[in-house]
N, C-alpha and C positions, 0 to 999 in steps of 0.2 A: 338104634340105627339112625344116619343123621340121614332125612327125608330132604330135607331142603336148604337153600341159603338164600339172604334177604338182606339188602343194604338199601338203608332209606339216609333221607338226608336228617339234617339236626328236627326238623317240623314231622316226622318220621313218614312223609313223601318216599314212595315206592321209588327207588332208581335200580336198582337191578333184582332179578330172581334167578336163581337154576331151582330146579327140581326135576326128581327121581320120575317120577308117576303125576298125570292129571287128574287122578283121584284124590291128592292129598288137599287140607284145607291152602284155600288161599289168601293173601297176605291180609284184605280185608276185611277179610272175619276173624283174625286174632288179633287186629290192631288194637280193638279196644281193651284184649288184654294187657295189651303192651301198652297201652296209655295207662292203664292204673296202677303200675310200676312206676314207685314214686322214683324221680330222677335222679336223687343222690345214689338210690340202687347202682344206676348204669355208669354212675362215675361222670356224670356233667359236672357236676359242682367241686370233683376232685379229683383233679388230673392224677394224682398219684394212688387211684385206684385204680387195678389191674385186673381184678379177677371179673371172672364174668357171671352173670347174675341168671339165675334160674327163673323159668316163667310160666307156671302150668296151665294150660290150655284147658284140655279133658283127660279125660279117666285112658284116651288112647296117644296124645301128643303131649310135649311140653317144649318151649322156645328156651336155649339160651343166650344171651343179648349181653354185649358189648358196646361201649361205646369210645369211637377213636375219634378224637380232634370235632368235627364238624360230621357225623358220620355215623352210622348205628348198625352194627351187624349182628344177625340173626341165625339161628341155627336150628330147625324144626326138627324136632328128632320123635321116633316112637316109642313109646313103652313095653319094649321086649326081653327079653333075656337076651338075644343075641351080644348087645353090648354090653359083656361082662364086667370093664373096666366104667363106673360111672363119670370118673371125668376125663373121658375120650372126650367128650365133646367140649368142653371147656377147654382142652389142650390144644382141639383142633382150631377153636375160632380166634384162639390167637396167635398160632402159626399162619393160618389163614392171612389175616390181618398181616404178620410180619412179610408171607410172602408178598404182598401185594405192595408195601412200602419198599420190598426191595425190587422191582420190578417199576415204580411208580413215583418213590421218594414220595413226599408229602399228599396225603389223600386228599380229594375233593370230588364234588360232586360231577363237576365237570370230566374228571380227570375218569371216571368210571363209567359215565355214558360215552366218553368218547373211545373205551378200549375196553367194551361188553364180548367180543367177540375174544380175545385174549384170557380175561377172568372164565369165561366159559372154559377156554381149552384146559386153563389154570384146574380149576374144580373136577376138572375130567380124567386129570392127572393124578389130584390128589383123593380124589373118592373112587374106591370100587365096591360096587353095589353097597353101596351106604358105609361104608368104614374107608376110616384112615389110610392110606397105600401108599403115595410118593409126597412127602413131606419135605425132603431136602432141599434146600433154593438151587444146589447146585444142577441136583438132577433134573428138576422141574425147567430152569432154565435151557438145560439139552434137549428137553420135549418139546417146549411151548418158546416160538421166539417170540421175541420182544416187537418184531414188525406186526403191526396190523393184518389180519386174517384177508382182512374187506381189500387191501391194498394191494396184497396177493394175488385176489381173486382179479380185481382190475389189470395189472399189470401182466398176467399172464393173459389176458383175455384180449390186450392190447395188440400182441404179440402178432406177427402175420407170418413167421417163417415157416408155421408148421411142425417146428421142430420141437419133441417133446422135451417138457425139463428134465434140468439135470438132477438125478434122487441123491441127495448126499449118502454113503453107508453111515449108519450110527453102530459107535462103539459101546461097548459094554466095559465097567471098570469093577474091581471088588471097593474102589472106596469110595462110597455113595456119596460123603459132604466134599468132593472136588467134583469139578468140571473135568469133561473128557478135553484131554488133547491143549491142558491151560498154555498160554503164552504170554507173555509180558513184556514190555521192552525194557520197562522199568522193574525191576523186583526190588519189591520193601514191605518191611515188616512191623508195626506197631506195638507195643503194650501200653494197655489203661488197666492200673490200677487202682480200683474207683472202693472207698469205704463208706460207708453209710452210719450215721452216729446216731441211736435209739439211747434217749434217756429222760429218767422222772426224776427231778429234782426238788428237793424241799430245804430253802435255806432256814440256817438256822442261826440266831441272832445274839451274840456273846457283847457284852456291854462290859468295857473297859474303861475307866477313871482316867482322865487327862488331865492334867494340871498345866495352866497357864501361867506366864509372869508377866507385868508390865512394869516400866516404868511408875505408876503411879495409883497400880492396882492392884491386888491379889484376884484372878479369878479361875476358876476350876469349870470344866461341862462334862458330859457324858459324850463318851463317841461309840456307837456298834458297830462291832464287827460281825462280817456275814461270812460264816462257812457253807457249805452246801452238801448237803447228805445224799447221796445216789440212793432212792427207792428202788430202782430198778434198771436196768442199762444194758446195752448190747451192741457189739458192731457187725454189719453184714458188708461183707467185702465179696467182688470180685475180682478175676481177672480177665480184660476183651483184649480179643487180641484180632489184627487187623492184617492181612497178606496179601501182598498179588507176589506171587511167585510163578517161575514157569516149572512144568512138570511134576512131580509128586516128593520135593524135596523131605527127609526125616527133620525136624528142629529137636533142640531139647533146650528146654527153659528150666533153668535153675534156681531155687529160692534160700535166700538166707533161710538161719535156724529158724525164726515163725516159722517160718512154712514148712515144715520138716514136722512142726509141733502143735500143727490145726488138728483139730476132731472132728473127722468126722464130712470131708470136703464132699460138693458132689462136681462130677467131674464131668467134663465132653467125653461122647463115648469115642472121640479123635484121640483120647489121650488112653496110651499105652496104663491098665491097671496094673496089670503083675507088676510093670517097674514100679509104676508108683509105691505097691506096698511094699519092694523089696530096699527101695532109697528114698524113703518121704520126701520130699521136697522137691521132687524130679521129676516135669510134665514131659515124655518123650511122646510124638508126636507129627502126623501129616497133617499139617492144620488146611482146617476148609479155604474156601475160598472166600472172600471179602471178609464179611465182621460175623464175629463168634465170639461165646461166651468160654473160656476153656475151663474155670473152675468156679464154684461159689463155698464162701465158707464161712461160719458165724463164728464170734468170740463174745464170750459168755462173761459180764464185767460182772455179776453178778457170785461170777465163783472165784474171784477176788478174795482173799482173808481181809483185808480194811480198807475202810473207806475213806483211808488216806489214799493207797494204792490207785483206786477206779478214779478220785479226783486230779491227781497227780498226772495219770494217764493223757487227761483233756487237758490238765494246763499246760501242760509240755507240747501238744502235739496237734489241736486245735484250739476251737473257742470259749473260753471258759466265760462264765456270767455273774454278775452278782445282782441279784435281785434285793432290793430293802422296801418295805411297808414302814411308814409312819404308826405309830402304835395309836394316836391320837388324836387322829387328823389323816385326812383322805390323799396325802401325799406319799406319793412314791416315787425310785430310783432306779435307772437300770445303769451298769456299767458292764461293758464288755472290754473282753482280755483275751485278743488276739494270739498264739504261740509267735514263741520269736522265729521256730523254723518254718512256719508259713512262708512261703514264697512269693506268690499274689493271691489277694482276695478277689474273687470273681465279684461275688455281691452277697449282703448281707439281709434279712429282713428278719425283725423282730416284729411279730403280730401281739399286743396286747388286747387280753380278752376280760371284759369286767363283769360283774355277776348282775348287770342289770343291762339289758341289751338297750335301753334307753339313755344310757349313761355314758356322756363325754368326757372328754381326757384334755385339760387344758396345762399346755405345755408353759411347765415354769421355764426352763433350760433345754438347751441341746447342743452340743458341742460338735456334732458332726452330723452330714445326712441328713435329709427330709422326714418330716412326720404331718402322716395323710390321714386321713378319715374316709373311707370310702364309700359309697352310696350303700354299701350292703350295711354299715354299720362297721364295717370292721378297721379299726384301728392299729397302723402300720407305720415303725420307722426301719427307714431305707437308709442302707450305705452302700459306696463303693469306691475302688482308689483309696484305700485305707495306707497310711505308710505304717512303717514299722515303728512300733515301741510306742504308739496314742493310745491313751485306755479312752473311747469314744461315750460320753453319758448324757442321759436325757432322765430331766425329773418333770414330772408331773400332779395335777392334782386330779381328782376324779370328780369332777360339775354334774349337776343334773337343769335339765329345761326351766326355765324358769320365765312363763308366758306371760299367764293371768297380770303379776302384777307391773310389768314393765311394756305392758302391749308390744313386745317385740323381743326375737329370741334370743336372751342373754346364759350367760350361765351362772350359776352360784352354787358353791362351795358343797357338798354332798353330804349328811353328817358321817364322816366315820368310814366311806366305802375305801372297801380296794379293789384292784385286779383281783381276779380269781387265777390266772395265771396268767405266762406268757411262752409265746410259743417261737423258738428260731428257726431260722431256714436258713441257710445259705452257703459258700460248695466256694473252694479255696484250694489250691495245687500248694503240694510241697508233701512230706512224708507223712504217713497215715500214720494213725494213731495204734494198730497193731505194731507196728515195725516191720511189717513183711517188705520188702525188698527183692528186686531182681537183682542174682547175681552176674546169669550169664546168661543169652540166648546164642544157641549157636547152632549151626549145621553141620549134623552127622550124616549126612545121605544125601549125595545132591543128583539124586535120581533125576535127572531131568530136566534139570539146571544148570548144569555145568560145573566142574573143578575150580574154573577161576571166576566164577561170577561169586560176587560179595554183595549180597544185598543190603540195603541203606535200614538202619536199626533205630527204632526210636522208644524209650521207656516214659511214661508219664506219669505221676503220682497225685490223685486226684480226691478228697474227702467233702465229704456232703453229710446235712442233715437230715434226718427222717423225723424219725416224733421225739422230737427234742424241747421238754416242756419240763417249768420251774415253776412251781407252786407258789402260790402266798404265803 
């Protein structure tokens, strides 16, 4: 049962409380549980962790804790059998969180003392006697307005005519993710199809015989070649979808053959299932109001037959890499291989990581983009505005401090080290690397909308990195 809710600032500074009962502990007595929850638990040091972190109290409570932006929310629950499902309460504190950024757009500390009276009504909405109850933003939005409580209270209180207010009637709808009674003047509708690239890479270094001529000399060297063997890889794709529409119009969105041929999707429960199984590929659908997730689906590169296939995949369709290690000497090379169907690159960052947290990285070459060293130690080259057809490289050597005998901090030459790996990030529009594809979005039911209203249509194809890491 969730007993209470707690949102402190980054210094975990009490800024708001609800709770159930004044009997339950208060926030100062399990703070210093909450301080010896080492911080990368909560996700400060990594924005791209989401899950929320478990935090036991005693033998009768336990806190789960989240942490957004500048921001740390709390979640006091008991240890009873009533809550059957264990991660009700990890579900709820980050719908919690989501309704409050849709309601609030970007959190801050300010932003939450000055609309305490709101969050109150918000919690009041979404909790009945300790469990989960109105979670929708749409419906929660028809309960709880957006105006200030306190400014109500002012403003009727202003009033001298006597006259009591006007009680709006509130409707009742069967589809909980829309607003009652929606209107738009504008109606339009968005797709992001957004793919995420998960991959362990370990290149592997084939050595080919080059033969040179000169005018006045015979000479020959060794050149390698680096292929790159997928360890292991996967892509997580969605699809968001974005509406102000008036009324409760049907859509049905269409997908080429991928999408006909995922395993396994999970879907919004907006979206029509019987059709789905009886025509794969086919979301029919009342889509919510603002931004919604309507499907997620993974692709499995690892059930691939070769690993020509999985590598083909990425040089066609994103950013493929070549990593080289010097076999005999602490120098190393990165070159990156843009796809030609890329259409713009947002931005680029390789993080190089070396097996001695002491150890620097002095830049032989760089062909494109900054390369920084940051006070955490972490070593990073930046690109962006990439044109088409550059292979972008940077070679480096691996130095260590070298004090004692130059009284002043030089670097020199490291015997032998390398990178331990290197890690990419960075997120470029154009077609994803599954091939999924919209075919059609269209309106089959303009319940509400009207016959000749045409709403403005927009697709976008968007790939981004996850843990996308090449070995030594």
């Amino acid at each position: 049962m969730i007993e209470a809710v707690y949102i402190a600032d980054i210094s975990n500074t009490l800024v708001f409380e609800y709770c159930n009962s004044l009997s339950l502990p208060k926030y100062e007595s399990i703070l210093s549980k909450i301080a010896n929850i080492d911080a990368y638990q909560l996700g400060i040091e990594s924005s791209q962790t989401d899950t929320p972190t478990k935090i036991p109290i005693n033998s009768a409570y336990y806190v789960v804790g989240h942490n957004n932006s500048s921001l740390h929310f709390y979640v006091l629950c008991s240890e009873d059998t009533l809550m059957s499902n264990p991660l009700i309460p990890y579900t709820f504190i980050l719908r919690f969180v989501e309704t409050l950024e849709d309601y609030f757009d970007d959190l801050t500390r300010s932003k939450i003392e000055a609309n305490t009276d709101i969050i109150t009504l918000i919690l009041y909405q979404m909790l009945d006697d300790g469990m989960p109850y109105i979670t929708d933003f749409n419906k929660i939005r028809d309960l709880v307005s957006h105006t200030s409580l306190l400014s109500k209270i002012i403003n009727e209180a202003s009033k001298t005519t006597g006259l009591q207010p006007e009680v709006k009637q509130s409707f009742t709808t069967d589809i909980p993710w829309r607003r009652n009674e929606s209107r738009h003047a504008n109606n339009e509708m968005y797709v992001d199809v957004i793919e995420t690239v998960n991959m362990i890479l370990k290149p592997i270094v084939k050595k080919a015989k080059l033969e040179q001529y000169d005018s006045a000399f015979y000479s020959s060297k060794t050149d390698n070649q680096v292929d790159n063997y997928v360890l292991s890889g996967c892509i997580d794709g969605q699809i968001d979808f974005f509406s102000q529409l008036s009324g409760a119009p049907t859509l049905e969105l269409v997908l080429n053959k991928v999408g006909s041929n995922l395993e396994l999707p999970r879907l919004h429960r907006c979206i029509n299932s019987d059709l789905f199984r009886e025509r794969r590929g086919v979301l029919s659908f009342i889509p919510p109001e603002g931004k919604s997730t309507l499907m997620k689906y993974q692709v499995d590169l690892n059930e691939l037959k070769s690993n020509k296939e999985k590598t083909s995949l990425i040089k066609l369709s994103t950013i493929d890499v070549q990593f080289s290690v010097q076999s005999n000497s602490s120098e190393f090379e990165i070159k990156l291989f843009p796809a030609n169907m890329i259409t713009k690159i947002d931005f680029i960052k390789v993080e190089i990581v070396c097996e001695e947290t002491d150890d620097q990285i002095k830049v032989n070459r760089i062909s494109h983009g900054d390369f920084q060293t940051r006070l955490s130690g972490k070593h990073e080259w930046s690109l962006k505005d990439l044109k088409k057809g550059v292979v972008p490289t940077l070679s480096g050597t691996i130095v260590e401090e070298d004090i004692e005998d130059r009284g002043h901090s030089e670097g020199k030459a490291a015997a032998h080290k390398r990178p331990s790996h290197i890690k990419l990030n960075y997120s470029h529009k154009g077609p994803v690397p599954s091939g999924l594809k919209v075919d059609s979005l269209l309106v089959v039911n303009a319940k509400g909308l009207g016959e000749n209203t045409k709403p403005y249509k927009g697709v976008k194809y968007t790939t981004k990195s996850g843990d996308y890491i090449v070995r030594s």
